[in-house]
C-alpha positions as CSV (number, residue, x, y, z in Angstrom):
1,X,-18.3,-10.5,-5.4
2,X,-18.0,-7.8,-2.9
3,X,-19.8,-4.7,-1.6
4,X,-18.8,-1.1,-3.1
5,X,-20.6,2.2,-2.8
6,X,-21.2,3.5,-6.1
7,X,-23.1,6.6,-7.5
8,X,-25.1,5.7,-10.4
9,X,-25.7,8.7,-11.7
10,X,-24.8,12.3,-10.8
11,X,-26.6,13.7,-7.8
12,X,-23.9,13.8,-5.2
13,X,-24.1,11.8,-1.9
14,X,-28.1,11.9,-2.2
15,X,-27.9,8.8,-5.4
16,X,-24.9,6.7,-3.3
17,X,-26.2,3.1,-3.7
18,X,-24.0,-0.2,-2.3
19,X,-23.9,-2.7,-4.8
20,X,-22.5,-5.6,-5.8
21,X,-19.0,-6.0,-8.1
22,X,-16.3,-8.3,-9.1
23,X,-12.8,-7.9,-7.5
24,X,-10.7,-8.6,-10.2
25,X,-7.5,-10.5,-10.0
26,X,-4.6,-8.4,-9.7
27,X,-1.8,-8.3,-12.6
28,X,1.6,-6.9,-13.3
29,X,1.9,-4.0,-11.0
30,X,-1.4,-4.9,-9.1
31,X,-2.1,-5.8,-5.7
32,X,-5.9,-6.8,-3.9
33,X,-6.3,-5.5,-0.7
34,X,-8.9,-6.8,1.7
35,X,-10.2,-3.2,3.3
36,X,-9.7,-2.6,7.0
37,X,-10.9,1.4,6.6
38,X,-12.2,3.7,4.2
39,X,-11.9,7.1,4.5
40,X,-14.0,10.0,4.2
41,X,-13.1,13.4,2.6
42,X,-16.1,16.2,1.0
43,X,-14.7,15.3,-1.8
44,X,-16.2,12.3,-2.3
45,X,-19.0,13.6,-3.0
46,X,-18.1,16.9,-5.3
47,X,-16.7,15.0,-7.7
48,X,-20.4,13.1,-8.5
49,X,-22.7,16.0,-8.5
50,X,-22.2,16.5,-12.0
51,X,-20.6,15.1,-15.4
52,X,-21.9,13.4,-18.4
53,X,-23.9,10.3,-17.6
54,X,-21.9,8.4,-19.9
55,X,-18.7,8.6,-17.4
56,X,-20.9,7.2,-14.7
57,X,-21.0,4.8,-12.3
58,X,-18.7,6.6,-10.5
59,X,-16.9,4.1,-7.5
60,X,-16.7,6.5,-4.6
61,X,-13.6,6.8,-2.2
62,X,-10.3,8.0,-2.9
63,X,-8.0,6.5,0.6
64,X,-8.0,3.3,2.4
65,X,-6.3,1.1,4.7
66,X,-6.0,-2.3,4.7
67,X,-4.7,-6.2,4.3
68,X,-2.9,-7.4,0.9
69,X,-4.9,-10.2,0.1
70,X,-3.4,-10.9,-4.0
71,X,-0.1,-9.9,-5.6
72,X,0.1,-9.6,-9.1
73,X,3.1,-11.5,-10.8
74,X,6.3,-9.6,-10.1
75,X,4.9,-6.6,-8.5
76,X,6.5,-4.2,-5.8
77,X,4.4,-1.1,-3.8
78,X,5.4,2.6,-4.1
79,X,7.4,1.5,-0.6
80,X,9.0,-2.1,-1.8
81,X,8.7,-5.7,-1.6
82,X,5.0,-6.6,-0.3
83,X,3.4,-10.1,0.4
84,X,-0.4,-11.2,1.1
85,X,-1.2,-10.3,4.6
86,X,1.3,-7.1,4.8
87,X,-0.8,-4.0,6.4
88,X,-1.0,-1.3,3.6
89,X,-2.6,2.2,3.1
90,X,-3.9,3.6,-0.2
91,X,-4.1,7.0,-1.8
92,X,-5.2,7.8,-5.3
93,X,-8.0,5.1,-5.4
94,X,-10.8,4.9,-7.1
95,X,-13.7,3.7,-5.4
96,X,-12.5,3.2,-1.7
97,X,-15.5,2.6,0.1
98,X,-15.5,-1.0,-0.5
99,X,-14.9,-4.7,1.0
100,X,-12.2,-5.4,-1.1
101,X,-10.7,-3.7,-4.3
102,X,-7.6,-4.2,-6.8
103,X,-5.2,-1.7,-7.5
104,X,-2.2,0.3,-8.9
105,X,0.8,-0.7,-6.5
106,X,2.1,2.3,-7.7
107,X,-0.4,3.7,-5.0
108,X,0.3,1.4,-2.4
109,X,2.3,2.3,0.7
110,X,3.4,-0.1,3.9
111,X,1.0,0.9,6.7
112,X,3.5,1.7,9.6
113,X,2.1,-0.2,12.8
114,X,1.7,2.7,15.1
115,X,-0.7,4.0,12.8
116,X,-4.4,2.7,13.4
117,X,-6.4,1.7,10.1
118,X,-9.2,4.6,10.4
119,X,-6.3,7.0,11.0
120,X,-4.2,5.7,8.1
121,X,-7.2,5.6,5.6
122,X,-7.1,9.3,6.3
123,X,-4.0,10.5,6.5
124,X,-2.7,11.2,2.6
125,X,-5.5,13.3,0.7
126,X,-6.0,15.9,3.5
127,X,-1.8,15.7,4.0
128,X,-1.0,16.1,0.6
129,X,-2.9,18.7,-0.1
130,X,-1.7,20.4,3.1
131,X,1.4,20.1,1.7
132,X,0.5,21.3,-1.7
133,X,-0.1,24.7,-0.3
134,X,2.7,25.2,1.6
135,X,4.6,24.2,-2.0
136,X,2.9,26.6,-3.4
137,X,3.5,29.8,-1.0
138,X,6.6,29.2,-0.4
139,X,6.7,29.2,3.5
140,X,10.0,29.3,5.5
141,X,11.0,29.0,8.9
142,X,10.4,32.4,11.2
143,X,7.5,33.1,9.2
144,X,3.8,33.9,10.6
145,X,1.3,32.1,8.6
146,X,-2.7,32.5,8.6
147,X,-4.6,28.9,8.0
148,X,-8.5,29.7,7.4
149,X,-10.4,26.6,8.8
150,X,-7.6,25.6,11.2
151,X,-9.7,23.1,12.9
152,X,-10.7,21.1,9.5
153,X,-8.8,17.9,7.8
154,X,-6.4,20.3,5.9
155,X,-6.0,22.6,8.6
156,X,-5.2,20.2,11.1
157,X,-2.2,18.8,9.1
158,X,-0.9,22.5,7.8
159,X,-0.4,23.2,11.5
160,X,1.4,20.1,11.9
161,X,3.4,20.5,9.1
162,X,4.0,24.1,9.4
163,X,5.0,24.2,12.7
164,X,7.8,21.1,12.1
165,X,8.9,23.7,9.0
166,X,9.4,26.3,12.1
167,X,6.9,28.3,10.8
168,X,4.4,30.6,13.5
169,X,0.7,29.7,12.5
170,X,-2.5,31.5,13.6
171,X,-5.4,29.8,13.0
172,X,-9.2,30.6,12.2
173,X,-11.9,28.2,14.2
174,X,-14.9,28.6,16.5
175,X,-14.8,28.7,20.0
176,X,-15.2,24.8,20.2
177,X,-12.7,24.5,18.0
178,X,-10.0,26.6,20.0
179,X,-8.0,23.6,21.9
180,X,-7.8,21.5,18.7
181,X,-6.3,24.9,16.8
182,X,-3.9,25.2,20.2
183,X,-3.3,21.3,20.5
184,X,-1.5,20.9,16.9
185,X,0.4,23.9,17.1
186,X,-1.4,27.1,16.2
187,X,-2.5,30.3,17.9
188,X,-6.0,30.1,17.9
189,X,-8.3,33.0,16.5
190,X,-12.3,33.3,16.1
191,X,-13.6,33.8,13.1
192,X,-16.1,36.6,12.4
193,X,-16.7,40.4,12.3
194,X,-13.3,41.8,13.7
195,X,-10.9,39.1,12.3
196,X,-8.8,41.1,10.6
197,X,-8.2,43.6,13.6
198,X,-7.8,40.2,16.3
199,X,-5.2,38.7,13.8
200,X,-3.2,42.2,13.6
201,X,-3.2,42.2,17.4
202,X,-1.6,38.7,17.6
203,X,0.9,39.2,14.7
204,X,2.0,42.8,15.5
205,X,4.8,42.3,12.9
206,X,2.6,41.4,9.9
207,X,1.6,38.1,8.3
208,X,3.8,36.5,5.6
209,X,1.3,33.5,4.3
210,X,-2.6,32.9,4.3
211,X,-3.8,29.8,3.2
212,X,-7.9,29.5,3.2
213,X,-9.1,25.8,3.7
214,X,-13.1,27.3,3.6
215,X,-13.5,29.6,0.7
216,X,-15.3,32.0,2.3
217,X,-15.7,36.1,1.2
218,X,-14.0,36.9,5.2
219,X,-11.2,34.2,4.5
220,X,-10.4,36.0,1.0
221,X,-11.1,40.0,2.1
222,X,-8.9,39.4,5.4
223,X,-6.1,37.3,3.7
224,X,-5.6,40.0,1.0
225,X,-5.7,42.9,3.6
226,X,-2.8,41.1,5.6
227,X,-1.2,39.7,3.2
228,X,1.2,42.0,1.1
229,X,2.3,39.4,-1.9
230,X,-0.7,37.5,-3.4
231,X,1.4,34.7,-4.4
232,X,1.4,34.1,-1.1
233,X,-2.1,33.6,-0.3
234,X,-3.3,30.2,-1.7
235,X,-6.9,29.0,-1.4
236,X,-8.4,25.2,-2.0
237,X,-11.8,26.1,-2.0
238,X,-12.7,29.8,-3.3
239,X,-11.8,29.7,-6.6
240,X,-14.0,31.9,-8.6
241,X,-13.0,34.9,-5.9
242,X,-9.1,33.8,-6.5
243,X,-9.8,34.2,-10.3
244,X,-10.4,38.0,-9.3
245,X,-8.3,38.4,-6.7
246,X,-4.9,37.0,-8.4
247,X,-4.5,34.5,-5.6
248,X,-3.4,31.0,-6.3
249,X,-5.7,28.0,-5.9
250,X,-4.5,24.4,-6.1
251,X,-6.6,21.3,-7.0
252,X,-5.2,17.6,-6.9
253,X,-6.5,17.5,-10.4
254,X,-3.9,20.1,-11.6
255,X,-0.7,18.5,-13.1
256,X,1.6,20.2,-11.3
257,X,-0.4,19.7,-7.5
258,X,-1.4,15.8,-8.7
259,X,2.9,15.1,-9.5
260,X,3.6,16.5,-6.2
261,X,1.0,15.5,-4.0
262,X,2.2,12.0,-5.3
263,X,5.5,12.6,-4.6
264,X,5.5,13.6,-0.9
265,X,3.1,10.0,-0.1
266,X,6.0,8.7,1.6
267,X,7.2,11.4,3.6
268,X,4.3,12.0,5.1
269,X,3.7,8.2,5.7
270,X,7.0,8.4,7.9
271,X,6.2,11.2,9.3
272,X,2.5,9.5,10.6
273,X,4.4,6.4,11.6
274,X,6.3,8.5,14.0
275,X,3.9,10.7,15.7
276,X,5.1,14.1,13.9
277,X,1.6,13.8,11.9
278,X,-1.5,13.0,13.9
279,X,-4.7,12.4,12.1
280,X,-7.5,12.9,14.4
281,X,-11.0,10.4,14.5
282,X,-14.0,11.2,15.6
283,X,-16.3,8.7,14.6
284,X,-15.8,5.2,12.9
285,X,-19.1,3.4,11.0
286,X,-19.8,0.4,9.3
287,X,-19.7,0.5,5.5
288,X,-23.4,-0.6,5.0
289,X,-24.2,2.7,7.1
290,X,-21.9,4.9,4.9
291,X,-25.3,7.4,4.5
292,X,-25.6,8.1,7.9
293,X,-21.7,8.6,8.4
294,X,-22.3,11.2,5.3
295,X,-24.9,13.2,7.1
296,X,-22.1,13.7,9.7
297,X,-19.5,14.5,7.2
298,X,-21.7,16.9,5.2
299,X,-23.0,18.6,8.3
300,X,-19.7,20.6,8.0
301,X,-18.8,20.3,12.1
302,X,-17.7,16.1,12.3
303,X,-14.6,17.0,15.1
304,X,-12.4,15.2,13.2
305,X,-12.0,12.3,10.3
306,X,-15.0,10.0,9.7
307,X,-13.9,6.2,8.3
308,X,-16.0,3.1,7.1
309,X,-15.1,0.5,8.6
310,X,-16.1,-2.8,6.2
């Protein structure tokens, strides 16, 4: 048996319980893997504050890092050979907050040892989605781009990823938030009454791309009056005001984002492993104390990525 955070019924973080399950061995195109880190994304969460109650228990977490402790019977990882006790990290998993869980190999990547465990059980959802939206808007080199939330999960990895494309980035934050926006590669910009005017003033010669990682009415009303093309302005998180607005949205549940996201695990794996992708930690906590990590994670403002550590 082993201890996995579950939620029971919908509800959202607020029904989370820690229970106890059965690992199961792993088969063809399986591997265990004893769990160093969990991460923690507001996802987690979204996805159980609603459905039928027939499609729950709902195992929570979707990325973790960890030790292979069971290979199934002629079985390989999305980066090769693997054998118990090879370091590994984990992205699409169901139910990540855990001691130990079985799972696709298909999912399975080497963990590169100059990544830590908290930072490598929170590198791929935030990355690939990153990544998604710069798919999706097309960005090239030379270009100015406008990131809403610069200073969250996704932000933080568009400016790292933009800015190795050669792109210019401006990014939206608080005032607290400024040196992390300036650290990773953007031009930092406060949000609030006047954005639109303080972003023209930096980016005389227009804006090419806005990408909006909060979903807010500003993030939408400024991106559209900067941004010429709406194809070009993407959003994660306001999706009824895209519907209106004829701006794309992306979701890892789409086919098209899910195939992709999938396909650039790697890349951004090696790109983490040598220091071109830095995922910032704020705060590690024990799995049993995963609710009091959540009230962090929920409060909107964590200053980085938030793991469990089991």
């Amino acid at each position: 048996m082993t201890k996995q955070w579950v939620a029971p019924r919908p509800g959202g973080s607020a029904v989370f319980e820690l229970v106890d399950v059965t690992v199961p061995a792993p088969g063809p195109g399986e591997v265990t893997v004893r769990v160093r880190a969990a991460g923690m994304n507001p996802a987690d969460a979204k996805r159980t504050r609603s459905g039928a109650p027939a499609d729950f228990p709902v195992p929570i977490g979707y990325e973790l890092a960890g030790v292979v402790s069971a290979v199934g019977p002629g079985t390989t990882i999305a980066s090769g050979p693997v054998a118990v006790g090879d370091p590994v990290l984990a992205f699409r998993v169901r139910g990540a907050w855990t001691e130990e869980i079985t799972l696709p190999a298909q999912d399975v990547f080497a963990k590169p040892a100059t990544l830590g465990d908290a930072e490598a059980a929170n590198l791929l959802l935030a990355g690939t989605t990153a990544a998604d939206l710069i798919r999706v808007t097309g960005v090239r080199a030379g270009e100015t781009v406008l990131v809403h939330g610069a200073s969250g999960a996704v932000g933080v990895s568009l400016l790292q990823q933009l800015r190795s494309l050669g792109a210019r980035v401006v990014g939206t934050a608080s005032a607290a938030s400024a040196d992390a926006v300036r650290r990773f590669g953007g031009e930092w910009v406060a949000y609030g009454d006047g954005l639109e005017a303080r972003v023209r003033d930096l980016a005389a010669s227009g804006v090419d791309v806005a990408m909006d990682c909060v979903g807010s009415d500003e993030a939408v009303d400024v991106s559209l009056a900067l941004v010429a093309d709406r194809s070009r302005v993407a959003t994660i998180a306001a999706f009824e005001r895209a519907a209106d607005a004829g701006i794309r949205t992306i979701g890892g549940a789409q086919p098209e984002s899910r195939a992709f996201r999938d396909s650039v695990r790697q890349r951004l794996v090696d790109l983490a492993g040598r220091g071109d992708l830095v995922v910032p930690v704020a705060r590690t906590f024990p799995l049993a104390e995963a609710r009091a990590a959540l009230d962090v994670l929920e409060s909107g403002h964590p200053g980085g990525k938030l793991a469990l550590l089991p």
